[in-house]
C-alpha positions, -999 to +999 in steps of 0.1 A: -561-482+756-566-491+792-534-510+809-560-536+822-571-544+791-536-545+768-528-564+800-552-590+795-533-600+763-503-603+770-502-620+807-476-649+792-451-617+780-455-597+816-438-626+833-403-620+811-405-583+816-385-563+842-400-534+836-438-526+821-443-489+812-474-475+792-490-441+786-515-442+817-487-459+839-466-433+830-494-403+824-478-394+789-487-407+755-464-409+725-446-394+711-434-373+747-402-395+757-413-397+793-417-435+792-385-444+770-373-418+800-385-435+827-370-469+811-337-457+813-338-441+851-347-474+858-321-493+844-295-468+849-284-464+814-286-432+790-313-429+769-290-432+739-284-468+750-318-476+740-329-489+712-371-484+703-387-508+680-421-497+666-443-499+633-459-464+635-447-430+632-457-414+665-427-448+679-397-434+656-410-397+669-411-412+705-377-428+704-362-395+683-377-371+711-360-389+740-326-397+720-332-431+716-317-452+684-347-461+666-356-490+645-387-493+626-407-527+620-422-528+586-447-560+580-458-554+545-432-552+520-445-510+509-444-494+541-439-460+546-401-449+557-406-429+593-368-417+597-359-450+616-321-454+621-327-487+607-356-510+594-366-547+597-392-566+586-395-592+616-380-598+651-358-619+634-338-596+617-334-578+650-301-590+668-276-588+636-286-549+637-272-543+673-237-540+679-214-532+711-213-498+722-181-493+709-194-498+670-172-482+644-200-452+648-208-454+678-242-461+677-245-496+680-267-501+648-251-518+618-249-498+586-264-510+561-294-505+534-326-497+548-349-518+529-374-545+539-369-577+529-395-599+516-411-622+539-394-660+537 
């Protein structure tokens, strides 16, 4: 999709972002890991800092390619299981996942059973 028009619907969200990145503003498409890539040169931090949420395979590929921790977002209670480090079934369930870097682990995801819980 065009940046101007996945853009035009999202102008509220643009303001809260420090960084926008997308396959043309980039010039590679998912699942390469030249965006997550170019995230992390940005902020300084190594790409295994990141964590990538996405619904669809090619985002657990994307985050996997460029060493990113990935979590996957599944809205309807049979989705498919892409290899995610972790799954969640809204935003919500987000922030208990992610831990300090120094996590028992090490990589700042919470263990835990990777089911998706029905929607409240």
């Amino acid at each position: 999709m065009p940046d101007r028009l996945f853009r035009a619907d999202i102008p509220e969200l643009l303001e809260w972002l420090d960084l926008y990145v997308s396959s043309e503003s980039c010039g590679w498409r998912k699942p390469n890991p030249a965006g997550l890539r170019l995230f992390a040169r940005h902020f300084g931090a190594k790409p295994s800092r990141l964590i990538f949420v996405g619904d669809e395979k090619l985002d657990i590929a994307t985050a996997k390619n460029a060493g990113c921790r990935a979590i996957q977002i599944c809205r309807e209670p049979e989705t498919e299981d892409f290899g995610a480090d972790a799954a969640i079934s809204g935003l919500d369930e987000l922030f208990p996942l992610i831990l300090p870097a120094d996590s028992a682990d090490g990589t700042g995801i919470a263990a835990g059973p990777r089911h998706v819980r029905e929607p409240v």
